[in-house]
mmCIF file of the C-alpha atoms, coordinates in Angstrom:
data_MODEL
# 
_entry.id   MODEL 
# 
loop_
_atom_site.group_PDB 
_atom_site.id 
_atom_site.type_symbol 
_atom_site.label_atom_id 
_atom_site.label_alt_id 
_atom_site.label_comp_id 
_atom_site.label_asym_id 
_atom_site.label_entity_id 
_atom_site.label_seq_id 
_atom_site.pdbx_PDB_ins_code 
_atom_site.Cartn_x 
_atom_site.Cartn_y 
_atom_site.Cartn_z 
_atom_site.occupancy 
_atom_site.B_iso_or_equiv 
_atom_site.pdbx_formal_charge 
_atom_site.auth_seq_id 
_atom_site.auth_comp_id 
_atom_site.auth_asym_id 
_atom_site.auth_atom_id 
_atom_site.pdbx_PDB_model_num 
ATOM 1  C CA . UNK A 1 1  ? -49.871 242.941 50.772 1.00 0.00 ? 1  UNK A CA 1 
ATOM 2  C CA . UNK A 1 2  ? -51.130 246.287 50.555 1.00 0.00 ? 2  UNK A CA 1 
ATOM 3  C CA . UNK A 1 3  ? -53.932 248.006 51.088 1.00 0.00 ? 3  UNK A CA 1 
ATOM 4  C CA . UNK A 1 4  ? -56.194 250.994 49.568 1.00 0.00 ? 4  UNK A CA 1 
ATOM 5  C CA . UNK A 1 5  ? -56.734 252.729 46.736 1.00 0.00 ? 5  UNK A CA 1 
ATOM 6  C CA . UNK A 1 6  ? -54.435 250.921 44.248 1.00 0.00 ? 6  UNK A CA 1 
ATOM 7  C CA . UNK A 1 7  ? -52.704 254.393 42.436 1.00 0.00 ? 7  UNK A CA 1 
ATOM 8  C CA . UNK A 1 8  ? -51.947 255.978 45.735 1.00 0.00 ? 8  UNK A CA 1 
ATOM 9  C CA . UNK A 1 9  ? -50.554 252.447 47.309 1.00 0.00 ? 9  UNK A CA 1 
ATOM 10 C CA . UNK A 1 10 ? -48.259 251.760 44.474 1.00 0.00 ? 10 UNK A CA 1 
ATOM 11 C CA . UNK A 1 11 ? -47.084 255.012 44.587 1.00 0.00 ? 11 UNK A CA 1 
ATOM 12 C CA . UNK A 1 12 ? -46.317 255.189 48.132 1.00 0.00 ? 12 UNK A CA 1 
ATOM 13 C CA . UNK A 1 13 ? -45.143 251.791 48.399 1.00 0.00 ? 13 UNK A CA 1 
ATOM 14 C CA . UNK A 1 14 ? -42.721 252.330 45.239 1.00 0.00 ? 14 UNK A CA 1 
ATOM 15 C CA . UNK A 1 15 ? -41.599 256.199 46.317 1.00 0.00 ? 15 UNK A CA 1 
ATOM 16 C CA . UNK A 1 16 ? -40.677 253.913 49.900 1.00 0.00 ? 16 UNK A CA 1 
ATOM 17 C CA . UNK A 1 17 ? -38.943 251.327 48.801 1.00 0.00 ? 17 UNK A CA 1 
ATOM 18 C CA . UNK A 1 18 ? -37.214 253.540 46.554 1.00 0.00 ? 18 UNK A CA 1 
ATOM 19 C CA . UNK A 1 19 ? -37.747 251.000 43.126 1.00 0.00 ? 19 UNK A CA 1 
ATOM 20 C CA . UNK A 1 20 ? -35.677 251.253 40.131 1.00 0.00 ? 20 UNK A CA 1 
ATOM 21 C CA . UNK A 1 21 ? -38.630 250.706 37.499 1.00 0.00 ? 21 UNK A CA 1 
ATOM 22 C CA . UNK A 1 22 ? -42.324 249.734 37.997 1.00 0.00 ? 22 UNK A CA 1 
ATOM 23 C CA . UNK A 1 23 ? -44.099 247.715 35.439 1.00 0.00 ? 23 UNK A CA 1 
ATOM 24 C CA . UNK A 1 24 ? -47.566 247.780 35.179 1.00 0.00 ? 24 UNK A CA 1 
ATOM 25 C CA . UNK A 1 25 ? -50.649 246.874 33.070 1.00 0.00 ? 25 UNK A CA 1 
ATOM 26 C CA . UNK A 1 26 ? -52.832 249.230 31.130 1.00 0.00 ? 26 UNK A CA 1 
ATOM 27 C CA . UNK A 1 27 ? -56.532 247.902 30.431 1.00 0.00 ? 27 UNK A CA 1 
ATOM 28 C CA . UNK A 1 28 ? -56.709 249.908 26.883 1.00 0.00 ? 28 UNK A CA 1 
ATOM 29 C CA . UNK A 1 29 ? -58.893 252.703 27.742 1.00 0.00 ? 29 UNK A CA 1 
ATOM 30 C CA . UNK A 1 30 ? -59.611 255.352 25.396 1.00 0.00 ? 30 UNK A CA 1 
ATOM 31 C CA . UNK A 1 31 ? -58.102 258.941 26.645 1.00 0.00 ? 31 UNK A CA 1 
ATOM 32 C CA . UNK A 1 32 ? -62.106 259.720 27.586 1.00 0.00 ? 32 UNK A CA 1 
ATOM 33 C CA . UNK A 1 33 ? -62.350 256.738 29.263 1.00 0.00 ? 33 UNK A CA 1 
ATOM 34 C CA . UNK A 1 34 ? -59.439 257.249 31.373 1.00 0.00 ? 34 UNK A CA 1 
ATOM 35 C CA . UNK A 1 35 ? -60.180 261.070 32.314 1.00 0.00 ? 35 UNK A CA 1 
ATOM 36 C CA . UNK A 1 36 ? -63.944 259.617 33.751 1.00 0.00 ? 36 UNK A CA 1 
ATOM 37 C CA . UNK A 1 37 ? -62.045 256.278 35.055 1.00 0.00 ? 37 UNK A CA 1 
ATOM 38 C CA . UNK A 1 38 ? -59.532 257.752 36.204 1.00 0.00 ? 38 UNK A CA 1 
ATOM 39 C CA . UNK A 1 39 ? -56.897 255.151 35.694 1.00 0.00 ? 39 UNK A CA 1 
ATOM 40 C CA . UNK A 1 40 ? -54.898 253.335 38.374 1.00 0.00 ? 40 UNK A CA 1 
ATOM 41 C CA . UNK A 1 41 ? -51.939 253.457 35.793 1.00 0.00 ? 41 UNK A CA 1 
ATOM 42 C CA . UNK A 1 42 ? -51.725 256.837 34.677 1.00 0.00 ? 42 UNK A CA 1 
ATOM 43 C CA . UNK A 1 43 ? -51.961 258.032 38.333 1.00 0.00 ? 43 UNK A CA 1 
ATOM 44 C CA . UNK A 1 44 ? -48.689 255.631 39.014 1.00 0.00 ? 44 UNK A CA 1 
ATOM 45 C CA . UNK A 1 45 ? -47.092 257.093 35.857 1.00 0.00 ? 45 UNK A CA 1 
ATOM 46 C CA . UNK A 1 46 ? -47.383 260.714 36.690 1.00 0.00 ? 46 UNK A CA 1 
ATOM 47 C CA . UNK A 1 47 ? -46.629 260.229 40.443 1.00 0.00 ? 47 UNK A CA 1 
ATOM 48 C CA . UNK A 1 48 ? -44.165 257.905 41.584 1.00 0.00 ? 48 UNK A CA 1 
ATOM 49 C CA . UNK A 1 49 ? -40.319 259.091 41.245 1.00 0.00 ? 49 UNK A CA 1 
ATOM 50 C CA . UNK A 1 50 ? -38.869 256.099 39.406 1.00 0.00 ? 50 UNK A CA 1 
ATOM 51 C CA . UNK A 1 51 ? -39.066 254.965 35.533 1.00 0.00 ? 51 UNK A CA 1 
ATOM 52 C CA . UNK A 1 52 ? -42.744 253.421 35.078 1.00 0.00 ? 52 UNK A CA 1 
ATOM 53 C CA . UNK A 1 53 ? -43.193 250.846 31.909 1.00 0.00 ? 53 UNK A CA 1 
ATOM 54 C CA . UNK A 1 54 ? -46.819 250.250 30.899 1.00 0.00 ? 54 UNK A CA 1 
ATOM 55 C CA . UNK A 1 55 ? -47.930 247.333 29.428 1.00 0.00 ? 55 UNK A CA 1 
ATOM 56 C CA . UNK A 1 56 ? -51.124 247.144 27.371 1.00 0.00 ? 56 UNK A CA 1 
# 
């Protein structure tokens, strides 16, 4: 279990445990959603150091 913010934990977490992919879900958002939102996803995706697969 982790906690915090959810971008920065994944990130952290995955950049530790040095993973070979991440997988994780994308809620849809339009790009000017996201930029307000600031989405947990794109945050992982431009971040951690491994492969990153998002599924919408």
């Amino acid at each position: 279990m982790l906690y915090g913010e959810p971008g920065s934990s994944i990130v952290y977490y995955a950049n530790k445990e040095q993973f070979d992919l991440v997988i994780i879900g994308s809620r849809g958002l339009n790009s000017l959603q996201e930029m307000v939102l600031d989405s947990v996803s794109h945050k992982v995706v431009n971040r951690v150091k491994c492969p990153v697969l998002v599924v919408k």
